[in-house]
C-alpha positions as CSV (number, residue, x, y, z in Angstrom):
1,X,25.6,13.3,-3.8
2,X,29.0,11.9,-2.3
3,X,29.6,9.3,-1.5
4,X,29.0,7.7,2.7
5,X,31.5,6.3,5.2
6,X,30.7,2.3,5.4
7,X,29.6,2.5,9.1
8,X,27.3,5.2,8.7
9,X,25.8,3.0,5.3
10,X,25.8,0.3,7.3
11,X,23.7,2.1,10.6
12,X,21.6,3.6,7.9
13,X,20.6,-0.1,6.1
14,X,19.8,-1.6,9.6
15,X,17.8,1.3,10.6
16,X,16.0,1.0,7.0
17,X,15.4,-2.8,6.7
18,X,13.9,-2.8,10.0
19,X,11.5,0.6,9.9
20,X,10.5,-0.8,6.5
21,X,9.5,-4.5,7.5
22,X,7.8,-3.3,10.6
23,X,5.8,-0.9,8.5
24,X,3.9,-4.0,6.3
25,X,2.2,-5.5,9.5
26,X,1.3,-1.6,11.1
27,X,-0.1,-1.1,7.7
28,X,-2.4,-4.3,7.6
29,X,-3.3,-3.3,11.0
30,X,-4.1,0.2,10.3
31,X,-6.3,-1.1,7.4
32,X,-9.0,-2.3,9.7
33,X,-10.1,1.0,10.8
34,X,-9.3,3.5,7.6
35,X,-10.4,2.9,3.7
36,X,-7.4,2.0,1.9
37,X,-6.9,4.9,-0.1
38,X,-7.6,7.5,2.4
39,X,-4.9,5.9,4.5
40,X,-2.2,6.0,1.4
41,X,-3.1,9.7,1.1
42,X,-3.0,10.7,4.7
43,X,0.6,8.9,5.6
44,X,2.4,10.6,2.8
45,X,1.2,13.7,3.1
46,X,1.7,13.7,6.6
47,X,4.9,12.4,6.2
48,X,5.4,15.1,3.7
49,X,4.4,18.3,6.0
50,X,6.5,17.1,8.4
51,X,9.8,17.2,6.2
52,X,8.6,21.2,5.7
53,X,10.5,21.8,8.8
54,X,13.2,20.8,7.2
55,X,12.7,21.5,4.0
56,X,11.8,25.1,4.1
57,X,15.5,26.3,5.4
58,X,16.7,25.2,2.1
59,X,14.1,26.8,-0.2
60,X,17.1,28.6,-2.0
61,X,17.7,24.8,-3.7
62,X,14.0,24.0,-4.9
63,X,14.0,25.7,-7.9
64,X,10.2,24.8,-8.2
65,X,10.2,26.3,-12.0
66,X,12.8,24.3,-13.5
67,X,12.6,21.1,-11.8
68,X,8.4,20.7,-11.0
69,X,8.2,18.1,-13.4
70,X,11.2,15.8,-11.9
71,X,9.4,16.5,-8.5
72,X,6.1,15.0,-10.2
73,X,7.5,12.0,-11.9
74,X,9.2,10.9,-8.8
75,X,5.8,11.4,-7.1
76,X,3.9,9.4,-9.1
77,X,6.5,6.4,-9.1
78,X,6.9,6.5,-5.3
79,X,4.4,7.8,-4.5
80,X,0.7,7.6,-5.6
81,X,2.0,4.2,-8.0
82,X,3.5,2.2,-5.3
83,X,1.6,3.4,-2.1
84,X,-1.8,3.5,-3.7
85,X,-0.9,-0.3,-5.2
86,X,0.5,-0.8,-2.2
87,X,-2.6,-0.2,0.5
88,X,-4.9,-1.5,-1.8
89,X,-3.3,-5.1,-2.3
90,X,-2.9,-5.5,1.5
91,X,-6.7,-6.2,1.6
92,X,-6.2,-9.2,-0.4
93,X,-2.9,-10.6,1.1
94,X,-1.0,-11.4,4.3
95,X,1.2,-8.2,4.9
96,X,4.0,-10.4,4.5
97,X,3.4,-12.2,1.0
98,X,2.6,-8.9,-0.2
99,X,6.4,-7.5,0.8
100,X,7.5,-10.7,-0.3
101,X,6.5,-9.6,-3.8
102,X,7.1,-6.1,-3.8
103,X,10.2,-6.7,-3.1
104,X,11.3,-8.2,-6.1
105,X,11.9,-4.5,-6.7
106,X,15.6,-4.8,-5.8
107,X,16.4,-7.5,-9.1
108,X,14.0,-5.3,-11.4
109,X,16.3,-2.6,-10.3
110,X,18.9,-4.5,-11.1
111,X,17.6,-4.7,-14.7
112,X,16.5,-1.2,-15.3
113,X,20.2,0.3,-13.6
114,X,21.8,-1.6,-15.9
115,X,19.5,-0.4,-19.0
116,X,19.3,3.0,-18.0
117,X,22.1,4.0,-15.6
118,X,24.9,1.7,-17.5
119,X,25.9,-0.3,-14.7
120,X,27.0,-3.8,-15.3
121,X,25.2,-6.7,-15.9
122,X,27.1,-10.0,-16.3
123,X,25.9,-13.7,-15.9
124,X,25.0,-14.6,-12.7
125,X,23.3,-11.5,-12.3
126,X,21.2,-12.5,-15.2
127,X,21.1,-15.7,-13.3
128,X,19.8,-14.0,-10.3
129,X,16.8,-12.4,-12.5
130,X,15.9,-15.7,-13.4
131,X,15.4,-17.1,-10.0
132,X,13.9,-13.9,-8.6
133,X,10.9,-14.2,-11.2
134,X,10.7,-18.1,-10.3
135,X,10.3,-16.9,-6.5
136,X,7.7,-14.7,-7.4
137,X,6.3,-17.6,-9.5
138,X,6.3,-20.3,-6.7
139,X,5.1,-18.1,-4.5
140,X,2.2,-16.5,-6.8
141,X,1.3,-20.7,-7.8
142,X,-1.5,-20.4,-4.7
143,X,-3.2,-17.7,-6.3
144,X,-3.9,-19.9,-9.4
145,X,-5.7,-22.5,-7.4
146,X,-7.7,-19.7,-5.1
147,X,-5.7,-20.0,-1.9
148,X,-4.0,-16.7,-3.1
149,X,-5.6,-13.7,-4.2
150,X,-5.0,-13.0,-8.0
151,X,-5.4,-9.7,-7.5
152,X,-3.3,-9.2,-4.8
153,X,-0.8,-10.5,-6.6
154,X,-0.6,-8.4,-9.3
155,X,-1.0,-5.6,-7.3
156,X,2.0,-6.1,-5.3
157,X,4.3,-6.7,-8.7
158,X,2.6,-3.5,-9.4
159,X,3.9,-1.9,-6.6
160,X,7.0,-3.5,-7.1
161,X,7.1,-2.5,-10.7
162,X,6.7,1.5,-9.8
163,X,9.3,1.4,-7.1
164,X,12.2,-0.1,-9.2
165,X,11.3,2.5,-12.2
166,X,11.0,5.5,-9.4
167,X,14.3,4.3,-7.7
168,X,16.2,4.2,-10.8
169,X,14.6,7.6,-12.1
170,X,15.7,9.2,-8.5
171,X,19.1,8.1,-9.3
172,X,19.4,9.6,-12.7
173,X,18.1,12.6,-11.5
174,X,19.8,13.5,-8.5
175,X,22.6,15.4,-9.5
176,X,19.5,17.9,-10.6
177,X,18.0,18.4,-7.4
178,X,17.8,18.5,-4.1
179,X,17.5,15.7,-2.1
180,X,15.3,17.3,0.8
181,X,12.8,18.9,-1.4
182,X,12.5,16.1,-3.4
183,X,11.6,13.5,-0.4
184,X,9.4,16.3,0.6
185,X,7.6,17.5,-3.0
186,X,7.3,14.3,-4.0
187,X,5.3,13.0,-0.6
188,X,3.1,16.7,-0.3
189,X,2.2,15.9,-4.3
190,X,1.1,12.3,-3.9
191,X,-0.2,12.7,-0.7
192,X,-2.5,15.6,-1.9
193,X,-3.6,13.8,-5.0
194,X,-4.4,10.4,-3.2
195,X,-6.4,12.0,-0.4
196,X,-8.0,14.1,-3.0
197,X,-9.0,10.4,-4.8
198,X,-9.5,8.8,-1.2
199,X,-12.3,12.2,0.0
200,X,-14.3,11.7,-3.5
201,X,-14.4,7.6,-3.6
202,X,-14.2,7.0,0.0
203,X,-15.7,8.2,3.5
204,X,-13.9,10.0,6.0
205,X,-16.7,8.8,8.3
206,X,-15.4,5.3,7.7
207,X,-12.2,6.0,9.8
208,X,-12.2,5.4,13.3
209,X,-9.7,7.6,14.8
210,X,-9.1,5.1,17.8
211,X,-5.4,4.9,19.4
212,X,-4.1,2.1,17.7
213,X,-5.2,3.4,14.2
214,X,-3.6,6.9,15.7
215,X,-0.5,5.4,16.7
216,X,0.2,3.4,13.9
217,X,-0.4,6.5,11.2
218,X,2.0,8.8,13.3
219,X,4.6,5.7,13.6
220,X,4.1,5.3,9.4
221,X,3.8,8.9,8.7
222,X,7.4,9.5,10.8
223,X,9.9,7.0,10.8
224,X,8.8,5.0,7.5
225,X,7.9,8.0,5.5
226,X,9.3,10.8,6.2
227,X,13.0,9.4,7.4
228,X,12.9,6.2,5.7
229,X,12.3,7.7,2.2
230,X,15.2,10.5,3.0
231,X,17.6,7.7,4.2
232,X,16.6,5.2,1.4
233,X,17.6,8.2,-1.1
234,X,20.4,9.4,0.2
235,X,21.8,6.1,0.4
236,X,20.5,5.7,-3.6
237,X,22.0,9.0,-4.1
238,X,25.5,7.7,-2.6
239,X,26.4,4.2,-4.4
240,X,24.9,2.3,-7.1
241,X,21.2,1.8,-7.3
242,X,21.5,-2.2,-8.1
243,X,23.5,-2.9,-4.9
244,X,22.0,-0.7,-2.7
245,X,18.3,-1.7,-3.3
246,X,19.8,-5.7,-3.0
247,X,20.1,-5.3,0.9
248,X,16.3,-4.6,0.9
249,X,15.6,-8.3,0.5
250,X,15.9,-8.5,4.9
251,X,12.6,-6.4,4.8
252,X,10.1,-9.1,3.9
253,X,11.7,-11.3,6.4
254,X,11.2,-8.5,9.1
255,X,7.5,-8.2,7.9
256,X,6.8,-11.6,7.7
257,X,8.1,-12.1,11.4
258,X,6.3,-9.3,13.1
259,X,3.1,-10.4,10.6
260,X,3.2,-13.9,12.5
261,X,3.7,-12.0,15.9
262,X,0.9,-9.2,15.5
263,X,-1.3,-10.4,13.1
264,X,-0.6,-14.3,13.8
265,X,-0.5,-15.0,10.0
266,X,0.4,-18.0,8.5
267,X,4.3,-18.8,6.8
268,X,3.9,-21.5,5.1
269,X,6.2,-23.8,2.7
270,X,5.8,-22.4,-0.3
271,X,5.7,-18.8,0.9
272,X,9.3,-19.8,2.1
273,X,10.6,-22.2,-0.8
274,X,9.7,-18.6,-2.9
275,X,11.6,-16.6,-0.2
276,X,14.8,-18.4,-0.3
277,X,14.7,-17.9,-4.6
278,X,14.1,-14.7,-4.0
279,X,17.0,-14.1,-1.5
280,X,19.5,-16.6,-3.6
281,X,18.4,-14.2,-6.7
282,X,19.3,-10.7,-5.2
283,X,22.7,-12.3,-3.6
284,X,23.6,-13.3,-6.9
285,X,22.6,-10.0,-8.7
286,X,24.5,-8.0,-5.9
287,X,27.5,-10.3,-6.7
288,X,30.0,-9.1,-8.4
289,X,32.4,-11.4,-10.5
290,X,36.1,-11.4,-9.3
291,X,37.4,-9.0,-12.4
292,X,34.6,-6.3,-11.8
293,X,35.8,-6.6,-8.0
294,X,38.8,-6.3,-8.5
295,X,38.4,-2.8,-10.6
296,X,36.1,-1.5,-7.8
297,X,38.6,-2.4,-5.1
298,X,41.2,-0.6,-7.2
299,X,38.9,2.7,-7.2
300,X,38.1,2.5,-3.7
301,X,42.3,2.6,-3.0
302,X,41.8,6.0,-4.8
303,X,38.3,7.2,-4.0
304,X,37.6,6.3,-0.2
305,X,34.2,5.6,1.1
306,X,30.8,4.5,-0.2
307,X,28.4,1.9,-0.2
């Protein structure tokens, strides 16, 4: 993928940051009228027939046989792994706690880009590991004392856990398909298998397919699954994986401010003491030292553009 002029990055990030925090409190809200893993299954595959529109004119580029498996990795990392994780653990926490944790998903990708896609590491990105981990751990202290849900917790590192691996795979792979059909594959494949796991463990009875519940799946289903994960990968796709995902830590702010205003949940000091770690760690892992910036300003005077 080539690379994207800054303004258009920039429009793209904004857009993102604030579809994505919106999305935590709709979701908590749509979980009091759908089973959790019905929901999961229903958004992305929605989300996933919708992008057939789109998808379909290029069906010269899917290339189903060679590439089925790449499709099905990146489904289960994105997909089923960090949706499924995902609806379940917002039945144990406040919407936003739970982004709070997921998104320590930008520093893990920070870790696993530079293990797998040899981008560079250096000291205070190491430094900024350190501290996003300690925000996780200040935040997570409640649920050692039973103010916080355990299980929430580890849910939402799980969550976290499959959408830095997915991002990073995405990234390595990209060069080997095409971005349309894989937004779309991978959301029709998890989609499929999650409602399939939702229709045998849960009820579809157990929906009630009022107009908020209505409203708030179509909102989900369109802006923060089908475009979001098409923007989110293009922007991947465009610049390096470790920076890129580092601008994500505005979405748990977004979610935690429309949490207090729709769903009037608490913020309280230690949810923000492990907030500011968390955004100290993924502004130092995102900053690079002078030499390396240097270098990349040197490439952009030859190679225009990008992230």
């Amino acid at each position: 993928m080539g690379k994207l002029p800054r303004t258009r990055t920039a429009l793209l990030l904004v857009f993102l940051v604030i579809i994505w925090g919106v999305n935590w409190p709709l979701s908590k809200l749509a979980l009091s009228y759908t089973p959790p893993v019905l929901f999961s299954g229903l958004r992305t595959l929605l989300g996933g027939l919708l992008l057939l529109f789109v998808a379909i004119p290029r069906y010269s580029k899917l290339h189903l046989k060679q590439t089925w498996h790449l499709y099905a990795i990146s489904s289960l990392l994105n997909i089923v792994l960090y949706y499924g994780l995902q609806t379940i653990g917002l039945n144990y926490l406040p919407s936003g706690l739970f982004s709070v944790i997921v998104f320590l998903q930008p520093v893990l990708v920070g870790l696993f880009a530079w293990l797998w896609l040899g981008e560079a590491m250096f000291a205070l990105k190491i430094v900024g590991l350190i501290l996003g981990f300690a925000g996780v751990a200040v935040i997570s202290a409640g649920g050692l004392t039973g103010e916080i849900s355990s299980t929430g917790i580890l849910l939402a590192l799980g969550s976290a856990l499959s959408w830095a691996l997915g991002t990073v795979y995405v990234k390595r792979i990209g060069e080997r398909v095409d971005s349309i059909w894989l937004v779309t594959a991978q959301l029709i494949m998890g989609g499929l298998l999650m409602t399939g796991l939702g229709t045998a463990a849960e009820s579809w009875s157990s929906i009630e397919w009022n107009l908020t519940f209505v409203l708030c799946l179509s909102f989900i289903s369109v802006f923060v699954i089908a475009i979001g994960w098409l923007i989110f990968f293009a922007l991947i796709g465009a610049g390096e994986a470790s920076r890129v995902a580092s601008f994500t830590f505005l979405i748990p702010v977004i979610a935690i401010a429309f949490g207090m205003i729709i769903l009037d949940e608490p913020f309280t000091l230690t949810l923000f003491g492990g907030l500011v770690l968390i955004i100290i760690s993924i502004f130092f892992v995102n900053r690079k030292p002078k030499s390396l910036a240097a270098l990349g300003s040197r490439q952009a005077a030859v190679e225009p553009g990008g992230v």
